[in-house]
N, C-alpha and C positions, 0 to 999 in steps of 0.2 A: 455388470450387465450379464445379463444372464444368456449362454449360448443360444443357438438358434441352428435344432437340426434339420440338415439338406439331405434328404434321400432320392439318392439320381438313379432313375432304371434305365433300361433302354429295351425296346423286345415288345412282343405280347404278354399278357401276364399269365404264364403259360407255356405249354407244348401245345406246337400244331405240326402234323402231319398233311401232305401234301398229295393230289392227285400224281397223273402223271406228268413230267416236266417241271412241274412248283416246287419251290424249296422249303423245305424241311426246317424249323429251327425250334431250341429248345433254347430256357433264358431263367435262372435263379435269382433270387434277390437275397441280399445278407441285410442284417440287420445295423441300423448305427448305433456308436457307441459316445457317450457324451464326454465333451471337453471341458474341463474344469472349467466353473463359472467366475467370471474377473472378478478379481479385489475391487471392493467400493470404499476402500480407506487408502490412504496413506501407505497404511503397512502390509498391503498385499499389494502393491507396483511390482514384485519380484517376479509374479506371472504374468509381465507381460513380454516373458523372455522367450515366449514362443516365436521357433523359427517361422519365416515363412512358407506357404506350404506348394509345393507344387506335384501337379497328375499328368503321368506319363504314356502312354501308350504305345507298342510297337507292335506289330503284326508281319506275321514273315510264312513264308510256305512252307510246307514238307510234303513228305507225300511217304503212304503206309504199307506194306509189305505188298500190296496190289497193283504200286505204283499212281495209284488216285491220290491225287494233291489233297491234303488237305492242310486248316490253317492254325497257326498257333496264336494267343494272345496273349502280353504278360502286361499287365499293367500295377503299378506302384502308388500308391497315395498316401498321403498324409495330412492331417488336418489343419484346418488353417484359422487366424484369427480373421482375418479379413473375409475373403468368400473364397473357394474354388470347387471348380464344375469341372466333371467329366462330358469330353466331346465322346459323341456316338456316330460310329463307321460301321458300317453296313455292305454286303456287295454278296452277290451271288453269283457262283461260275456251273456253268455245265459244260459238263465234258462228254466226251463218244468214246466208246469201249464195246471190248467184244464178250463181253460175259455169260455164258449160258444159259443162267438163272438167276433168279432177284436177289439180290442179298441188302443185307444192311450191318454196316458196322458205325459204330461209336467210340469217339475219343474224349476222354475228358481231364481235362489238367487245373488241378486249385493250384491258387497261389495264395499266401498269406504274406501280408506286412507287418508289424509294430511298430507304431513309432513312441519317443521317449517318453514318457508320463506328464510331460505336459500339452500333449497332442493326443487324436483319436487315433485307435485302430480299423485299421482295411482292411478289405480282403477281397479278392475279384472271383469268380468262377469263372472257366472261359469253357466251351463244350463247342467240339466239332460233331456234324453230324452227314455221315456220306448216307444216302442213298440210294439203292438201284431200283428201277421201278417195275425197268420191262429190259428184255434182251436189247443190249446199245445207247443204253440211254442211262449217263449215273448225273443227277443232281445232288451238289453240293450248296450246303446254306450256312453262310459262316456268321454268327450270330452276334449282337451287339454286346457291348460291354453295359456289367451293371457294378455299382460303384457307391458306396455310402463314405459321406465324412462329417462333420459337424463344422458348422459356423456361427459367426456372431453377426449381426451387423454391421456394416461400417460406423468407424466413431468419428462423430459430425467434430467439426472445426467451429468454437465457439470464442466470441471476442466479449471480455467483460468491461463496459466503460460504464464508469465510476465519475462523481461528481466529487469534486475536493476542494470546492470553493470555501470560502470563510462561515455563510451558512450553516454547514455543516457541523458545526461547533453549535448549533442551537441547541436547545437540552428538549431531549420529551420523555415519554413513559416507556421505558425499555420490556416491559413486563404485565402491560397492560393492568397495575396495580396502584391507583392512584397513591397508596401509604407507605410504597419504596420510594427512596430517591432516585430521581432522574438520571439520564447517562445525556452525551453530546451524539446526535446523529450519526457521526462519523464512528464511534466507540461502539453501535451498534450495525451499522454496516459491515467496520471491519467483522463482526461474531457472523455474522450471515455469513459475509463470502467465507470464510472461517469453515465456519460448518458446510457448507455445499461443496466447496473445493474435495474436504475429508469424504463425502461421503460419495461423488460422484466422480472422484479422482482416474477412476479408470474407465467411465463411459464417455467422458468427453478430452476433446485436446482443447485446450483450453488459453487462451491470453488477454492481456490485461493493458489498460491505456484509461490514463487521468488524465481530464480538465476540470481548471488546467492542472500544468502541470506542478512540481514543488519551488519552482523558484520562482509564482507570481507573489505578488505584493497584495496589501490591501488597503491602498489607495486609488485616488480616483482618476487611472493614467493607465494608460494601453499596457504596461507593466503588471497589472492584472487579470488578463486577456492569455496569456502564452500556454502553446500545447507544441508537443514535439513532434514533429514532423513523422519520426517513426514512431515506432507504440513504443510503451515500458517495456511491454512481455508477450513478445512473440510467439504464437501460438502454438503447443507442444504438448506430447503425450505428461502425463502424470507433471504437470505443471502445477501442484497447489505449492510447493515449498518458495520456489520464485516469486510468483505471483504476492505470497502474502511479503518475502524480504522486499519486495519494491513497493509497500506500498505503506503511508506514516503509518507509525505507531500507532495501534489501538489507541492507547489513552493521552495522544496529542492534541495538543490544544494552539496550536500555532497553523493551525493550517487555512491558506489564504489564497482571496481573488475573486474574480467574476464569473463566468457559466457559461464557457466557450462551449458549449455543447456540439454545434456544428463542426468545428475544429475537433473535438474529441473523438465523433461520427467518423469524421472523414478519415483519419489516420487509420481505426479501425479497419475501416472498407477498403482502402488501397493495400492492408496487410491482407486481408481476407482472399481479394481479388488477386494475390498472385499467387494463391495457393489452390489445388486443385478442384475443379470445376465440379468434377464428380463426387467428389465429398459433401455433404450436406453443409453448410456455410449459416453462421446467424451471428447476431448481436444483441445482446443483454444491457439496454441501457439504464443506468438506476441515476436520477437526480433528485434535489429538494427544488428546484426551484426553475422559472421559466428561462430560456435562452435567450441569453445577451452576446455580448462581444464582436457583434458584425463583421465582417473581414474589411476594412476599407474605412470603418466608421470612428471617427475621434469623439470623446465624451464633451457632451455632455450623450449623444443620441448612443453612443457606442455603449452604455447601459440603461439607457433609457427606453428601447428601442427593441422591439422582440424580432428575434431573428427566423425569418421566415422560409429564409433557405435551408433550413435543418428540415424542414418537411422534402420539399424536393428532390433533400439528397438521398432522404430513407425512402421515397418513392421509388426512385428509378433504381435504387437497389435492389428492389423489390421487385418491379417490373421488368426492370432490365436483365438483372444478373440473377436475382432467384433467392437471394440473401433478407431474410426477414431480420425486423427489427421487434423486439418485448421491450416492451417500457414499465416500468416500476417509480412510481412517483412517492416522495416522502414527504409524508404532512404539505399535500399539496390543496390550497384552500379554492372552494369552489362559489369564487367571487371575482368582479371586476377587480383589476387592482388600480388602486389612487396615482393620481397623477401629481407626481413628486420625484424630488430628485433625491432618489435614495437608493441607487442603483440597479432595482430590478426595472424590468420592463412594465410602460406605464398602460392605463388603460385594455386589459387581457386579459380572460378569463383563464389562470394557468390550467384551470382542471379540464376548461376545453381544450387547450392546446394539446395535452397529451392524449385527448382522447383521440384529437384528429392526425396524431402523430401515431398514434398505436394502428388507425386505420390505414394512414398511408404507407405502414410497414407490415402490413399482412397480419398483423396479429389479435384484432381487435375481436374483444371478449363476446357472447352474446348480450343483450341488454344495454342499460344505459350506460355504464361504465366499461370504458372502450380497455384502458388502460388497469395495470394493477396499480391499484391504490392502496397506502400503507400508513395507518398515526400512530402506529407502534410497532418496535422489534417484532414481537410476536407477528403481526400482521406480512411485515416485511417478510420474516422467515418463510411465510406461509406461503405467499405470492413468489418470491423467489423459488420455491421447492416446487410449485403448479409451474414453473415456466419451463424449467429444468425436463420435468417430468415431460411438456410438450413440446421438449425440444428433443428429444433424443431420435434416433434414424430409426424408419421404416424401411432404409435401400439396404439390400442385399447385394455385394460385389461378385461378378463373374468372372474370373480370370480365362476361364474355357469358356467356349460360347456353344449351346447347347445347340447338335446336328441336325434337330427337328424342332423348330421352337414351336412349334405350331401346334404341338402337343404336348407341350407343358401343362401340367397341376400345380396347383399350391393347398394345401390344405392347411389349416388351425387347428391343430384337436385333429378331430375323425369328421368335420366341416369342410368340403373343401371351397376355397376361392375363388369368385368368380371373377373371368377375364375382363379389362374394361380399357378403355380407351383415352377416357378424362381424369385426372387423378381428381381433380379441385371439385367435381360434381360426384364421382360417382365411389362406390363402396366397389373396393376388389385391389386387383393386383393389374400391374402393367410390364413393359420392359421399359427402363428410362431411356429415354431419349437423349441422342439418335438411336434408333433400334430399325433395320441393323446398323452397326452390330449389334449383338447382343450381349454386354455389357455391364448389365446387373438388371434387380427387378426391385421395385417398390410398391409398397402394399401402402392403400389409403383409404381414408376414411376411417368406418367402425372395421375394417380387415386390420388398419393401423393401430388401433387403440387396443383390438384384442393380440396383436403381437408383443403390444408393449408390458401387456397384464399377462399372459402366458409364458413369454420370454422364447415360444419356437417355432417355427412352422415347418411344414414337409413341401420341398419342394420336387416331384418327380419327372426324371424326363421320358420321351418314348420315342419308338424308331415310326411306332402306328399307334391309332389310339389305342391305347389300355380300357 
């Protein structure tokens, strides 16, 4: 993923000079410098051994051969992978003296940081500025700090549940080439998450939960039905190597059971739900087939019987918690299904069920196809790769909370972002909520889609409008 620079001013953009009594300040900007952009394989997880970054500030009085106080500022930064912001302090003193005639002096002190090559460099300019205006009267304007670092977005916390029922062993066209031989469902799922794990390894923390799970049967007895109460693989930075050891063998052919999906759902969401609120939160569910295994239900109806509270649950996840669900359906047929005892759910349209499942999880495509639909690997890949892509973070983390929020920018480019209020309506940028504090910001809409395709934004702050 690619960085995302934050340039924080604070000041006029500018020198102003002041009548009599008014203060005086003067306010430089430095340039940022960029932080190495994250490995999106496997083999660049080494940088993500950036420390955490944090911005210091300390301010202290002196006072110059005249005896007139004035003030000093040192402040220290370093770059961070997550977010952090310089806070802006401000204060004005006037003092009484007996001075003849006007004078004006200036103090100005740089300071520069480095930090280690896998972080950005800082640097602060601090400038005192005394003025005397008229005989008795000296104002002092002690000026805001300006402050550039580079950030990335936060990396959203994503749950991969996976369908591993017997199914899955059905053979299709892996290559969209009627004249190759077929592969098993499963043989090309495993190459998809395969391939996504490698390639977005280091934008997302990522975990993993099967239903069911590997010790269901495939007969026709609640022993076909079991998921684990906790997930496989608990969700974690540069997670593909885990995630692929716990999950069958690619070219396994023993894998077995029914399509506890709800049970799958749920395990997911109670890992997700104890992890932090402010991280972006989703679930990727990929199945072949419609959800059975009822919680309560004996067979003949406990696969007979479409499970209805798998919609409810991804609802109020969604509604409730904020947690969206992407659905990905494999070779899922868009027909009644016969009423027979042959363990799927009888009487169902499966293609509407996921469509009305993609809607009750936030995620529902434009058009008539709610869901990703997939009858070949290639497809699959493709639809996997588009969910990916619309899952990655528009929120920006605050570790410092900006002194003037009120004067915030954000710019794209040399465009900048308008402020808005509704994410889910309008095109711009916000501060997420609760605000305050101020806590990070999120860009939405077409702001969100051109952050993902640019990879930066400018976010500046001010004491006054700029």
């Amino acid at each position: 993923m690619t960085s995302i620079g934050l340039v924080v001013g604070c000041g006029d953009d500018g020198t102003q000079t002041s009548q009599t009594g008014v203060a005086s300040q003067t306010t430089m900007s430095t340039q940022p410098t960029t932080l190495d952009t994250l490995g999106t394989s496997e083999g660049s997880e080494s940088a993500t051994g950036t420390p955490p970054t944090t911005t210091e500030g300390t301010m202290g009085m002196t006072s110059d051969s005249s005896g007139v106080p004035t003030s000093t500022t040192d402040s220290t930064s370093t770059g961070m992978v997550t977010a952090t912001m310089s806070t802006t302090e401000t204060a004005t003193d006037t003092l009484t003296t007996e001075p003849p005639e006007t004078t004006t002096s200036t103090s100005t002190d740089t300071a520069s940081s480095t930090t280690d090559e896998t972080t950005s460099s800082t640097s602060t300019t601090d400038t005192t500025t005394t003025t005397t205006t008229d005989p008795g009267t000296t104002t002092e304007d002690i000026p805001c700090n300006e402050m550039q670092v580079v950030l990335t977005p936060v990396v959203p916390n994503v749950m991969l549940v996976l369908d591993k029922s017997g199914s899955m062993l059905s053979l299709w066209d892996h290559d969209a080439n009627p004249n190759t031989p077929t592969v098993s469902r499963w043989f090309s799922l495993y190459a998809v998450v395969d391939q996504v794990l490698t390639a977005f390894n280091g934008n997302f923390n990522f975990g993993m939960n099967l239903f069911p799970n590997k010790q269901a049967v495939d007969t026709y007895v609640v022993g076909a039905c079991p998921v684990n109460a906790n997930v496989e693989v608990p969700v974690a930075p540069f997670n593909k190597n885990p995630i692929l050891n716990a999950l069958p063998a690619q070219n396994n052919n023993t894998i077995k059971g029914g399509t506890p999906a709800q049970a799958g759902v749920l395990a997911a969401l109670n890992h997700l739900k104890s992890l932090d609120p402010m991280i972006p939160r989703a679930i990727m569910l990929i199945t072949d087939g419609a959800a059975n295994c009822t919680t309560g239900k004996a067979p003949p109806p406990l696969f007979e019987d479409y499970d209805q509270s798998l919609h409810t649950l991804v609802g109020n996840a969604f509604t409730q918690d904020g947690i969206p669900t992407y659905v990905i359906g494999i070779a899922i047929a868009n027909a009644v299904s016969p009423v027979q005892m042959d363990g799927s759910p009888d009487n169902i349209n499966p293609y509407q069920k996921l469509n009305e499942l993609a809607t009750s999880g936030g995620t529902a495509k434009p058009g008539p196809e709610k869901f990703y639909s997939a009858d070949n690997q290639v497809e699959l890949q493709a639809a996997l790769n588009a969910i990916v892509s619309d899952a990655q973070s528009c929120v920006i983390a605050l570790n410092d909370q900006p002194g003037f929020p009120q004067f915030t920018k954000v710019k794209i480019g040399d465009v900048e972002v308008p402020k808005i209020t509704d994410c889910a309506n309008e095109n711009g940028w916000k501060y997420v909520e609760p605000a305050p504090p101020y806590t990070a910001i999120e860009l939405c809409g077409t702001a969100c889609n051109s952050l993902k395709q640019t990879g930066e934004a400018g976010v500046e702050y001010y004491c006054k409008p700029g």
